[in-house]
C-alpha positions as CSV (number, residue, x, y, z in Angstrom):
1,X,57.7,-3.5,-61.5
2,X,60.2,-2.8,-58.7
3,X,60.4,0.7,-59.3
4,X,56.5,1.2,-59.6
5,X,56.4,-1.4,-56.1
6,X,59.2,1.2,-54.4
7,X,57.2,4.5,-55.7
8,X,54.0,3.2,-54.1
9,X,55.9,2.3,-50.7
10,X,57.2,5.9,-50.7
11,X,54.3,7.3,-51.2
12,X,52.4,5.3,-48.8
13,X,55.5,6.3,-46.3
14,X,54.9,10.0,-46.7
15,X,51.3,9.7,-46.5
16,X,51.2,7.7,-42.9
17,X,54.5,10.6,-42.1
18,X,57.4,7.9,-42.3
19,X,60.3,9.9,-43.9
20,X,60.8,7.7,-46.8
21,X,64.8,8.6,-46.0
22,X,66.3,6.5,-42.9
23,X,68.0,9.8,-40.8
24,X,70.8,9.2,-39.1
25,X,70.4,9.4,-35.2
26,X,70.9,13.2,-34.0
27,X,73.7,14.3,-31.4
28,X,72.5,16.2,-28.7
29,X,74.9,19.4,-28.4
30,X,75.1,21.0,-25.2
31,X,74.7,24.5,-26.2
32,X,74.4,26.0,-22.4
33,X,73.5,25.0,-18.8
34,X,70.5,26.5,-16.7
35,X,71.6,26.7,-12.7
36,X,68.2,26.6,-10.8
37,X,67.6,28.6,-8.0
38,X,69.7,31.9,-9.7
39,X,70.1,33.0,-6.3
40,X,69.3,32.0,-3.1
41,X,69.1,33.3,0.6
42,X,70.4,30.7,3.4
43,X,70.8,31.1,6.9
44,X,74.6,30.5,8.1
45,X,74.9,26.8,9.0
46,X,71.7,25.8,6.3
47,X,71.8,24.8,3.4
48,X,70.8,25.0,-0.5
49,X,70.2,22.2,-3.0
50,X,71.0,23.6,-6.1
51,X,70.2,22.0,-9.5
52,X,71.5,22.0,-13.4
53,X,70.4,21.2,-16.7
54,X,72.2,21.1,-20.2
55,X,70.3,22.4,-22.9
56,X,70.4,22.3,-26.7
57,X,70.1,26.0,-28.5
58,X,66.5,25.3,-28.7
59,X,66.0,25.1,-24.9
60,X,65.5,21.3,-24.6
61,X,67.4,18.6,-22.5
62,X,70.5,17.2,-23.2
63,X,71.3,13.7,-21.7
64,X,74.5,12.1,-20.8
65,X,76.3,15.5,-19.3
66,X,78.8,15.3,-16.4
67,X,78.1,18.3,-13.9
68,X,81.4,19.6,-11.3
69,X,79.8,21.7,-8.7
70,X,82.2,24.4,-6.8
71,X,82.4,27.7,-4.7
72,X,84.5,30.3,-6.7
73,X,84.1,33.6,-4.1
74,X,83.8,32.0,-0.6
75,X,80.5,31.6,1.7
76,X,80.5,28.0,2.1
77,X,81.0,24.8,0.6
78,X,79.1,22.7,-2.2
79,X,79.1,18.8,-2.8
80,X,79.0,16.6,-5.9
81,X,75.2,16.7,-5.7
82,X,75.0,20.8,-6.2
83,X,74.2,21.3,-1.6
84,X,75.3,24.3,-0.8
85,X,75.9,24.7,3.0
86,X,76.4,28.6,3.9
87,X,79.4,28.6,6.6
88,X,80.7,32.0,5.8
89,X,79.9,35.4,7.0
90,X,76.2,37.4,6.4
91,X,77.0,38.8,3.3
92,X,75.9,38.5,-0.2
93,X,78.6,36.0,-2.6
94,X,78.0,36.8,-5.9
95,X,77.8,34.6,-8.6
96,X,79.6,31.9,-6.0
97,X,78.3,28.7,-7.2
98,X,79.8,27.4,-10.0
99,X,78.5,24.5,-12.2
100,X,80.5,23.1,-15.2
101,X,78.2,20.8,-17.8
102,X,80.7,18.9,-20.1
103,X,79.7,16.2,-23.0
104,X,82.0,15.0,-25.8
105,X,84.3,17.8,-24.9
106,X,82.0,20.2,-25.1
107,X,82.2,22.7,-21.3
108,X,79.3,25.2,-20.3
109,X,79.3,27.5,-17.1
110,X,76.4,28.7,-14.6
111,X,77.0,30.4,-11.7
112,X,74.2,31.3,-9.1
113,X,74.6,34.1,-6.1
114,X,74.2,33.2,-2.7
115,X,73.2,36.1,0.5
116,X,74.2,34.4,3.8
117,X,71.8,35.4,6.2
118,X,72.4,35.4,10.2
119,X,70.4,32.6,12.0
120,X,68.2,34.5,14.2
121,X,66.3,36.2,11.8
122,X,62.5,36.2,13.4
123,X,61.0,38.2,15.7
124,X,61.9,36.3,19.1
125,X,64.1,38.6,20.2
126,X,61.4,41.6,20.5
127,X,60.5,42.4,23.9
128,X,56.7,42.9,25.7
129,X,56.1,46.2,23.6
130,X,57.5,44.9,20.7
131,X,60.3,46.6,20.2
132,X,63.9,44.8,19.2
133,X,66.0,43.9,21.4
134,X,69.0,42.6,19.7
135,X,71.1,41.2,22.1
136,X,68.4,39.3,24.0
137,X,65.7,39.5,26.1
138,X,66.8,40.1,30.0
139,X,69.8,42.9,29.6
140,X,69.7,43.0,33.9
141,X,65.9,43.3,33.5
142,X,63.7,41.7,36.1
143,X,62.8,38.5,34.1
144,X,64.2,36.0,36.8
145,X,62.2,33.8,39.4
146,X,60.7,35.8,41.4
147,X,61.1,39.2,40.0
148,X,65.0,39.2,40.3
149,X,67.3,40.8,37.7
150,X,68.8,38.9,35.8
151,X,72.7,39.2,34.9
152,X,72.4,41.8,31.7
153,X,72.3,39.5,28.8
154,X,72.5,36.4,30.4
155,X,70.4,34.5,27.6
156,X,71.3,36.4,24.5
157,X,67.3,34.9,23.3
158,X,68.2,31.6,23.5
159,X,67.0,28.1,24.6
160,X,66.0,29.9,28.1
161,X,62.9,27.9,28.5
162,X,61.8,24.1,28.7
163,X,63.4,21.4,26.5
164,X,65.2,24.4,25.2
165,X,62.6,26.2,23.7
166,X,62.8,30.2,23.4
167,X,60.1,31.8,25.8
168,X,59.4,35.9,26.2
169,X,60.3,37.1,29.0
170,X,56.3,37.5,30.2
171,X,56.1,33.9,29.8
172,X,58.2,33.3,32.5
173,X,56.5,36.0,34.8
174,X,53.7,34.5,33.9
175,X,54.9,31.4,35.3
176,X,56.5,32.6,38.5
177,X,53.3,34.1,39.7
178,X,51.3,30.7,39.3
179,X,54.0,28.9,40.9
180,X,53.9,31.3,43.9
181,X,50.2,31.4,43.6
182,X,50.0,34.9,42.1
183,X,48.0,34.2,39.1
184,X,45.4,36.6,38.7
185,X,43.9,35.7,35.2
């Protein structure tokens, strides 16, 4: 009676997809770690959150992993939370950040580039025709009150209007002419 009693709960086990065999609880094994962005471009003094994620061989999540973030060929620096802040020269750093996944002894490696950019990378520093002018915007041109030159490169393109705010130099002819009552628009 007990075995026919134990064949009918098996059956009715398999049927309703209970394994009729108690499996013991599976160990996540960190087969590699997936370093998210790859690469990134950051302005010098900016920076980058990076992120990281242990995986199984078949690509899924692995919990309980410890992560050490570094910088292995220069550019900047990194905290424990994976924020890289680019304080090195414009270049490109690759393969720079480093992250380290360990669980139960167990050590995988990502790295991710990193291309430090220079911080004045728009277009404010073309002049009226639109044409670059690297080093700033007066360069002994007259831009000054009044139609004066200006000492050449004076403002280098920055803060050289209100509440430091980067203005063309035809905005501020613009504005000397209505403060001297110029204005012809």
């Amino acid at each position: 009676m007990k075995k026919l009693i134990g064949t009918i709960i098996a059956v009715a086990m398999v049927i309703i997809g209970i394994p009729s065999t108690v499996a013991m609880a599976q160990t996540e094994v960190l087969d590699h770690v997936v370093i998210s962005p790859l690469s990134a471009t950051i302005p010098i003094g900016d920076s980058q959150q990076f992120t990281a994620a242990g995986q199984d061989s078949d690509n899924l999540s692995v919990t309980g992993i410890t992560y050490t973030w570094n910088v292995v060929a220069g550019g900047g620096t990194i905290t424990d939370d994976g924020t890289f802040t680019a304080t090195g020269a414009a270049d490109t750093y690759t393969n720079t950040v480093q992250v380290t996944a360990v669980k139960d002894s167990i050590n995988k490696t990502a790295y991710a580039s990193v291309t430090i950019s220079t911080e004045d990378d728009d277009d404010d520093d073309e002049d009226e025709d639109g044409e670059l002018d690297p080093k700033g915007w007066s360069h002994g041109k007259k831009t000054g009150w009044g139609d004066k030159d200006t000492q050449p490169g004076w403002s280098h393109g920055k803060k050289t209007g209100w509440n430091g705010e980067v203005k063309p130099p035809s905005w501020f002819k613009k504005l000397t002419a209505k403060l001297f009552g110029q204005d012809n628009d």
